[in-house]
C-alpha positions as CSV (number, residue, x, y, z in Angstrom):
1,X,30.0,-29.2,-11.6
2,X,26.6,-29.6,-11.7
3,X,23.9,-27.3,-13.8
4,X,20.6,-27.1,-13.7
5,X,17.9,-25.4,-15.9
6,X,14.5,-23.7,-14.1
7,X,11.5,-24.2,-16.6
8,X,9.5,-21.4,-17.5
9,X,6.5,-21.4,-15.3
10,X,2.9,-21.5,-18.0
11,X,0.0,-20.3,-17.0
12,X,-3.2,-21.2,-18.7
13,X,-4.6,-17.7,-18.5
14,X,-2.8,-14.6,-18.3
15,X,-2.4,-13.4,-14.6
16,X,-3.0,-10.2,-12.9
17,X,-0.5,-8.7,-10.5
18,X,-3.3,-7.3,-7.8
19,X,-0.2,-6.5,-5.3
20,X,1.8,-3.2,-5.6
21,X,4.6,-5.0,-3.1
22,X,5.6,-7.2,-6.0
23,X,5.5,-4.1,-8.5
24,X,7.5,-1.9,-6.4
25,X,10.1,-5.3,-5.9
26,X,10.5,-5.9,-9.4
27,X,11.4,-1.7,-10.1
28,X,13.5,-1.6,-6.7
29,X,15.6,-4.5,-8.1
30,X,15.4,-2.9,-11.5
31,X,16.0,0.7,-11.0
32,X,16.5,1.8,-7.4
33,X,15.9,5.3,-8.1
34,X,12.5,4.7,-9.7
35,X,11.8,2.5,-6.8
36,X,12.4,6.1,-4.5
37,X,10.3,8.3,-6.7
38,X,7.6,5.3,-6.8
39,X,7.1,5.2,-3.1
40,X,7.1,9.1,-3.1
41,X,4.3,8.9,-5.4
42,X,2.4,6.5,-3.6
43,X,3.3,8.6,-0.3
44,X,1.6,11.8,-2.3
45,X,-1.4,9.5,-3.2
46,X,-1.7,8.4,0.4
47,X,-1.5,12.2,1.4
48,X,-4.2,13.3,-1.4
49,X,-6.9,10.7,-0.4
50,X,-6.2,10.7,3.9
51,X,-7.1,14.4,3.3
52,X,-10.1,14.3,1.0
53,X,-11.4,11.7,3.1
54,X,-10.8,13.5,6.8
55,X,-14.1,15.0,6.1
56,X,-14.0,17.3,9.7
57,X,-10.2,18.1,8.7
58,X,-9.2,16.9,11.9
59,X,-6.0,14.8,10.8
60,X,-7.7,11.6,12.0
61,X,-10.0,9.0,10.6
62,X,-12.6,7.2,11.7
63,X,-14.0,4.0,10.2
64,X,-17.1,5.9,8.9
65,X,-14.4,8.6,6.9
66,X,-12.3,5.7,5.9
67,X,-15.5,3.7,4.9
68,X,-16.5,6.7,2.5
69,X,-13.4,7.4,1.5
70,X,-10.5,4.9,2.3
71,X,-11.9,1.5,1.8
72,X,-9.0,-0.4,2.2
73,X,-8.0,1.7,5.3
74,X,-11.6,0.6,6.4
75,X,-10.9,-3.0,5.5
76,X,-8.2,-2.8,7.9
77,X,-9.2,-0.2,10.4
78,X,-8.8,-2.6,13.3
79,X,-5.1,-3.8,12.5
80,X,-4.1,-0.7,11.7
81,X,-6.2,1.4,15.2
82,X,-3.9,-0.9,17.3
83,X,-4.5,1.4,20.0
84,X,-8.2,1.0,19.7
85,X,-8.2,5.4,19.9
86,X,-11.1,5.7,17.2
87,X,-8.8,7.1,14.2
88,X,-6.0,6.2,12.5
89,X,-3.5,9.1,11.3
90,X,-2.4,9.3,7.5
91,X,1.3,8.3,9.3
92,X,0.0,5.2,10.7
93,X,-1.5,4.4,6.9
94,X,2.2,5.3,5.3
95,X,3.7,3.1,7.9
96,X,1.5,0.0,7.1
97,X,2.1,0.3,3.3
98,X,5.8,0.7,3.5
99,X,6.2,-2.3,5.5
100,X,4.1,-4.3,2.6
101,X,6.2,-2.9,0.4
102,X,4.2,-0.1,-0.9
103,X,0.4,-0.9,-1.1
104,X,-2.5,0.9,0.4
């Protein structure tokens, strides 16, 4: 039977993890329950800032509200207004991170 060895992989400087999808990978493969309660806290987060930033306390929000106080929702107002209504709702935001695996 054959074996083979994987070599560590060396960086030259220490990297960042900038993406919450391989975060919340590594803790659902480590600990499924933390993996629940961290997308239930990122859920709550997403709740908090949709609603400080619906400035009119409509439940929708433009680009100019996400601009203020969403950025990335503004980054990616057009992706995620696939209707091309105006607004984006705080369920269409949930919707996008959960299928990235939990970023906003």
């Amino acid at each position: 039977m054959n074996s083979f060895r994987i070599a560590p992989i060396r960086f030259a400087k220490p990297i960042a993890i900038k993406s919450r999808s391989i975060l919340f990978f590594a803790i659902a493969i480590a600990c499924p329950a933390q993996a629940q309660l961290f997308g239930a806290s990122i859920e709550s987060m997403i709740d908090k800032r949709f609603k400080e930033a619906d400035k009119n306390k409509d439940g929708k929000l433009t680009l100019d509200e996400a601009k203020e106080g969403m950025p990335r929702v503004a980054k990616n107002f057009e992706q995620l207004d696939s209707e091309r209504r105006g607004y984006v709702t705080v369920e269409q935001i949930k919707k996008a991170v959960a299928s990235q695996g939990g970023s906003e």
